[in-house]
N, C-alpha and C positions, 0 to 999 in steps of 0.2 A: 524511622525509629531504629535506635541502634540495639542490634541483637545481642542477647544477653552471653554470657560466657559460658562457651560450655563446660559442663557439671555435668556426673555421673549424677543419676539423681539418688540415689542411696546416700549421696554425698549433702545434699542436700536436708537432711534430718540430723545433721550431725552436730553438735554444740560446740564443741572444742574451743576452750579458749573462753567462751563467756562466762561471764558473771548473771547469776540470776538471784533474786531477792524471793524467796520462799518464806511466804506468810502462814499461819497455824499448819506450819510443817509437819508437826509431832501428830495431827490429828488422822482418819481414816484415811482420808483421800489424800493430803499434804505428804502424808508419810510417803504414798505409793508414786507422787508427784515424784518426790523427794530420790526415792529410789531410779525411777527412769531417768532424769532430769542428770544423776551423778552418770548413770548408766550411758548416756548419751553423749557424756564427757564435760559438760556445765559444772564449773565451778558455783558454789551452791552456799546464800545466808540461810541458815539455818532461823528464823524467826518463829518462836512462840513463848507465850508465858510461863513456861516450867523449865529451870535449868539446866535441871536434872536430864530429863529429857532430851533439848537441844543439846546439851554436850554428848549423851549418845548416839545420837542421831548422826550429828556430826561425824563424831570419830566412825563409826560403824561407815560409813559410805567413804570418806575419806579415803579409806584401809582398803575396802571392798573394790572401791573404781577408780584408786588413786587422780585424787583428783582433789582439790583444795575444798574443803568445808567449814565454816566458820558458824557458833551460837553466838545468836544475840536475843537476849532479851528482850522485848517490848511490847507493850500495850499500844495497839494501832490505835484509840481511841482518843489517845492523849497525844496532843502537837508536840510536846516535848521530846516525850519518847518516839514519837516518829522522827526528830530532827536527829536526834542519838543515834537511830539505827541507819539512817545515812551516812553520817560524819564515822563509823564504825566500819560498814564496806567500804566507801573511798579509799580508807585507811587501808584498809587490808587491799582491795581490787583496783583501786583506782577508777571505777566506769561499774556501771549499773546499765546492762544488755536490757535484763527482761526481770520484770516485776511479775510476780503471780501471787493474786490473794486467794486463799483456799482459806483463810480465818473466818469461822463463824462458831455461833457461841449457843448456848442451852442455860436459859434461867434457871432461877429457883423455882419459878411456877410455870416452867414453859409449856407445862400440856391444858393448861385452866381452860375452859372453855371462852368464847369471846365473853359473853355476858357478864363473865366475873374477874375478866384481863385483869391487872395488875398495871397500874402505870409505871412502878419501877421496870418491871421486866417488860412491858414495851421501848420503854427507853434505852433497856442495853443490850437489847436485840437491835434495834437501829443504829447505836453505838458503836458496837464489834461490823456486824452485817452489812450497813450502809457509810455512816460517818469514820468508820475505820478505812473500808475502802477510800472515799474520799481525801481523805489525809495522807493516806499512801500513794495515793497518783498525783496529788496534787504536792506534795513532795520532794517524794523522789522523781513523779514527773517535771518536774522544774530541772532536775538535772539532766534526764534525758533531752529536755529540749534545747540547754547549752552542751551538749553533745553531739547535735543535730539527728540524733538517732535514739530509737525505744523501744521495746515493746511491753504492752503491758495485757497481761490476762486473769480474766474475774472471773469468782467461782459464782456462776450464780444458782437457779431451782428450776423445777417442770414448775412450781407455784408460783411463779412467774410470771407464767407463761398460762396460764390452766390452775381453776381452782381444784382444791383438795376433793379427791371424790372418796364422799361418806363410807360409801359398802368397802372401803378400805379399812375402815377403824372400825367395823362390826365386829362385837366381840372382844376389842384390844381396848389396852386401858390407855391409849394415848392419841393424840391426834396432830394436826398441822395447824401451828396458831395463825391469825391473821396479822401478827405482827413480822413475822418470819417470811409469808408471802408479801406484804408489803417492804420491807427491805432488802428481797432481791427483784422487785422488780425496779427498785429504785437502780440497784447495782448496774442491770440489762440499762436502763433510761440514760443512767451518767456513763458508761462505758460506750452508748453510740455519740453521746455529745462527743465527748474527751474522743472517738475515732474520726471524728469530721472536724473537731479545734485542733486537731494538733496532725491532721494529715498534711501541710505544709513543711512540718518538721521533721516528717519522716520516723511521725512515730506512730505505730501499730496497736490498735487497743480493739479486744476482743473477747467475748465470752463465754465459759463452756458449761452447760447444764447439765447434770448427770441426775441420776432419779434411778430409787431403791436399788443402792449401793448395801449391799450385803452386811449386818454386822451384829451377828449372833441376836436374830429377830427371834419370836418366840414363833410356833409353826402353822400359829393360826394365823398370824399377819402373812408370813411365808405364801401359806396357801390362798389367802384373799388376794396378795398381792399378785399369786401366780396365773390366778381366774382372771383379772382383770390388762393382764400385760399380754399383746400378739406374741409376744416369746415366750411365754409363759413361764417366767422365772425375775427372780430379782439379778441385778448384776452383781459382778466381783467389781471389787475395787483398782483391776490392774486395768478393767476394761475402759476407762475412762482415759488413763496414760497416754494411751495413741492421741488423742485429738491436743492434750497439752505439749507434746511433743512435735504434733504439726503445726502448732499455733506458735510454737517458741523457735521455730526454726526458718530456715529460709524459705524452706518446704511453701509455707505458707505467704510469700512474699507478696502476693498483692490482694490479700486478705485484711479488711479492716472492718471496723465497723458490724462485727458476724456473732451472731451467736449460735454455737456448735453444739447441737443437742444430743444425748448421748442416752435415752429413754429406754432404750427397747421397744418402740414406738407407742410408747405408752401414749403421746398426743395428736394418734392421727384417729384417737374413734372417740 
């Protein structure tokens, strides 16, 4: 087996040079992707559905980490608009490195209880969360495979993985629907297939789970959420970055098929 070249490994976490497709960019975590991702030297598609938004995003990290950013508009849900947002990097990049979907979506009635779900809003929680994923890898994954190379990374949930535990929503007016758990465990199911169909080509597909990501919660969730976590606190939103930044890099070169859990160990009791 021929030894690999030596690399400073600091050198190893570095982007330079790639193209990465950045899905609900604009949102909590996307944003924060967003920000490491330029930080690390990744030239960066800005993708989400507010314009307004992606052009700032853009230009602000562009300016910030000199480093090429470009919005596109798209609805991952739609084959069209997926085929648009490809034909739009090419255009601009020529090569699509690394795909990461952080898009996921909040209905009109996403905290109903199950017994009163709503089949619209199960349909476009599957829609954004799952069938968007799917359209995006199976896409732009088409191109990394005449590429001979890929990587792709999916945002998935601790619901997942572990259902919603109640004495969380004691007292709070909202909950974790089971349509929302069933659409990232789909995300986790199709990201190990897609890392064992497409490991001959040299493409990489992988997932990173993060759980109670900070964002102006009210102080009762705060504090149930801090009773029930071994760290006893919810996380920041930068603290998941690291793992998208090992997963997008070489760092992680014989990494496939993973999904990188990022809890606070919220699923070891």
């Amino acid at each position: 087996m021929k030894e690999h070249s030596k690399k400073l490994y600091k050198s190893l976490f570095q982007l330079d040079g790639k193209c990465t497709v950045l899905t609900g960019a604009t949102g909590l975590i996307g944003s924060a992707f967003a920000e490491g991702l330029a930080e690390y030297g990744s030239n960066i598609a800005i993708v989400d559905v507010d314009e307004h938004k992606c052009l700032a995003l853009a230009d602000k990290l562009s300016d910030r980490h000199s480093v090429e950013c470009i919005s596109v508009v798209a609805d991952v849900s739609k084959v069209s608009s997926v085929n648009d947002l490809l034909a739009k990097v090419l255009d601009k990049f020529g090569k699509i490195d690394v795909l990461v979907n952080s898009v996921q979506v909040i209905s009109k009635n996403f905290f109903l209880p199950f017994e009163e779900y709503k089949e619209d809003d199960w349909n476009e929680i599957i829609d954004i969360n799952l069938k968007g994923v799917f359209l995006t890898c199976q896409i732009i994954g088409k191109q990394m495979v005449a590429q001979e190379k890929g990587n792709i990374i999916n945002l998935a949930s601790t619901y997942a993985l572990v259902a919603p535990n109640q004495k969380l929503y004691e007292g709070i007016e909202f909950g974790s629907p089971a349509a929302y758990s069933a659409s990232k465990g789909g995300v986790i199911a199709l990201s190990r297939y897609l890392a064992a169909y497409w490991a001959a080509q040299n493409i990489r597909v992988n997932t990173i789970t993060p759980h109670g990501v900070y964002k102006n919660h009210e102080s009762r969730f705060i504090k149930n959420f801090s009773n029930l976590s071994p760290l006893k606190r919810m996380s920041r939103k930068e603290e998941v970055v690291g793992a998208l930044i090992y997963l997008a890099s070489e760092a992680s070169s014989y990494v496939t098929g993973h999904n990188l859990v990022v809890d606070g160990g919220w699923g070891v009791w």
